[in-house]
C-alpha positions as CSV (number, residue, x, y, z in Angstrom):
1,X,0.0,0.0,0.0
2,X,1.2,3.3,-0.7
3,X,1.8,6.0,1.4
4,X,-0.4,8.9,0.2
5,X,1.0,11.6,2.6
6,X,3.7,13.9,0.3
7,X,7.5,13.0,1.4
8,X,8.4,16.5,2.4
9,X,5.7,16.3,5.4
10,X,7.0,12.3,6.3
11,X,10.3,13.7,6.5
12,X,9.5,16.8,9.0
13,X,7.1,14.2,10.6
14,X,9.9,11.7,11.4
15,X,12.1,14.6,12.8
16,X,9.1,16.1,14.8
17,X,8.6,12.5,16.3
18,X,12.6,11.8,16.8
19,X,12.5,15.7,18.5
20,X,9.3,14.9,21.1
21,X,11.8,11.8,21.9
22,X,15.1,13.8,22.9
23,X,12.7,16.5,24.8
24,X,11.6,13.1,26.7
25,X,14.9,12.3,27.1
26,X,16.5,15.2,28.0
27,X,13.8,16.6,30.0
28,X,10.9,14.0,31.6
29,X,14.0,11.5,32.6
30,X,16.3,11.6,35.0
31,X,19.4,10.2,32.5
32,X,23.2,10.2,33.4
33,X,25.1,12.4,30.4
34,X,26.1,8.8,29.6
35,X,23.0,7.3,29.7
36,X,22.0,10.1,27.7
37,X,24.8,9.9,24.8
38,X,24.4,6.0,24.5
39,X,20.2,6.9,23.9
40,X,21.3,9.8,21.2
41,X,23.5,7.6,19.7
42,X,21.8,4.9,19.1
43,X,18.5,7.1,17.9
44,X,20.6,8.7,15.5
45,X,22.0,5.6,13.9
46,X,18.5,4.0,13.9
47,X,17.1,7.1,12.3
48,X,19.9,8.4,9.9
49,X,18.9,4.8,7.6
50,X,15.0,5.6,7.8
51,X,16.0,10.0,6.8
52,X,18.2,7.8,3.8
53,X,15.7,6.0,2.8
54,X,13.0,8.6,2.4
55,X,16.5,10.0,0.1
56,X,16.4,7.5,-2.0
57,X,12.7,8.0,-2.6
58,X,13.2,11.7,-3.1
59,X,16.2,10.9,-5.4
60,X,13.9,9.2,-7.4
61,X,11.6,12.0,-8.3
62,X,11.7,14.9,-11.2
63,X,13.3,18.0,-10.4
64,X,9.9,19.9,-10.1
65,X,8.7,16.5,-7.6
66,X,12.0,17.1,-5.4
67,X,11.5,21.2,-4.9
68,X,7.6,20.2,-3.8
69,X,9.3,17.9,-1.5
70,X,12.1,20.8,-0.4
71,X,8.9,23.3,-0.2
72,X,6.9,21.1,1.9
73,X,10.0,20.3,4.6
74,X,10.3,24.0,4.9
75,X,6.4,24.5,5.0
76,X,6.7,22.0,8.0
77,X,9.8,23.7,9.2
78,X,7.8,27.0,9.7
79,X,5.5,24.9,11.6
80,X,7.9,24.0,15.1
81,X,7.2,24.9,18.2
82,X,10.5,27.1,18.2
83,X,10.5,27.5,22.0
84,X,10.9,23.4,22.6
85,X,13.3,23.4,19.8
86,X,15.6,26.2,21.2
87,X,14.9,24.3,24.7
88,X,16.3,21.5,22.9
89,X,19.4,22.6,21.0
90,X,20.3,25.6,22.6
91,X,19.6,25.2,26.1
92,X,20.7,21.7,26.3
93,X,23.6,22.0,24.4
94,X,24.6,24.2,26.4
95,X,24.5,22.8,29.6
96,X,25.2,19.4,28.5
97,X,28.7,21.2,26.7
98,X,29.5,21.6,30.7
99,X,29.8,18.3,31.2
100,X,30.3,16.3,27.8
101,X,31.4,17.9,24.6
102,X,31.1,14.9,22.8
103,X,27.2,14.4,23.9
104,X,26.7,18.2,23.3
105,X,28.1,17.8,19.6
106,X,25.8,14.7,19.1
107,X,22.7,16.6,20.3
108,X,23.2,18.8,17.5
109,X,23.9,16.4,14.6
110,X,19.9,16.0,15.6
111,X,19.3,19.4,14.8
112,X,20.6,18.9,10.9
113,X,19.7,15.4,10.4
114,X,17.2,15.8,7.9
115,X,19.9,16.5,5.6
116,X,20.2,12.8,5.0
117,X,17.2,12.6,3.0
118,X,19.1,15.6,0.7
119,X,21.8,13.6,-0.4
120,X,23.2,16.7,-2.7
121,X,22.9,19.0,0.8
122,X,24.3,16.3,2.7
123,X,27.4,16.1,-0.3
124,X,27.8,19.8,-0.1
125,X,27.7,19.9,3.8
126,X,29.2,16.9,5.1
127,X,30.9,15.1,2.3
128,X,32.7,12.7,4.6
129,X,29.4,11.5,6.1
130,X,27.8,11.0,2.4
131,X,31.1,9.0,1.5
132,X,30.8,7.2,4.6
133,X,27.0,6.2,3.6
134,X,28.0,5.7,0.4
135,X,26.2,8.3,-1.6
């Protein structure tokens, strides 16, 4: 069965869902830094492969089909509840950069990691990581 919601909104939906998870995470739990970087770490590997599969699918598309998708994303993007995301990656980053720089610098790959269903963005941005998936 096809899925008849357009790609653009299944991407920002996936991110909206993987975001209410790290708000959980970082704010409804009481997590160790380490506990917390093993959890980010293992969401972002799990969801990296589901953000390059919907970039495949995009791939797929006509030019005119991929800039619906790219208008859609940002439609979506317009849509956030900006003070949970700032609570997220700027107040959190923060504090967590006072005690782990390394789970600090993961929080933020969150932040970007729709870029892997973008695979020319992701090329232009972080080449090493589109090598690295093979793109």
């Amino acid at each position: 069965m096809e899925n008849k919601t357009p790609l653009g909104k299944r991407i920002m939906n996936l991110a909206n869902q993987l975001n209410n998870k790290i708000y959980e995470l970082l704010y409804k739990t009481e997590s160790s830094t380490i506990e917390i970087h093993a959890q980010l770490q293992k969401w972002f590997d799990e969801y990296v492969s589901q953000f390059v599969e919907m970039g495949k699918q995009k791939e797929a598309l006509s030019k005119e089909e991929r800039e619906k998708v790219d208008n859609d994303i940002m439609q979506e993007y317009f849509k956030l509840d900006q003070e949970r995301h700032n609570a997220i990656y700027i107040k959190k980053h923060e504090e967590l950069y006072e005690t782990s720089e390394d789970t600090a610098n993961l929080l933020l790959k969150f932040n970007i990691i729709t870029q892997y269903s973008d695979f020319a963005l992701l090329k232009k941005q972080n080449p090493k990581e589109a090598e690295r998936l093979g793109l």
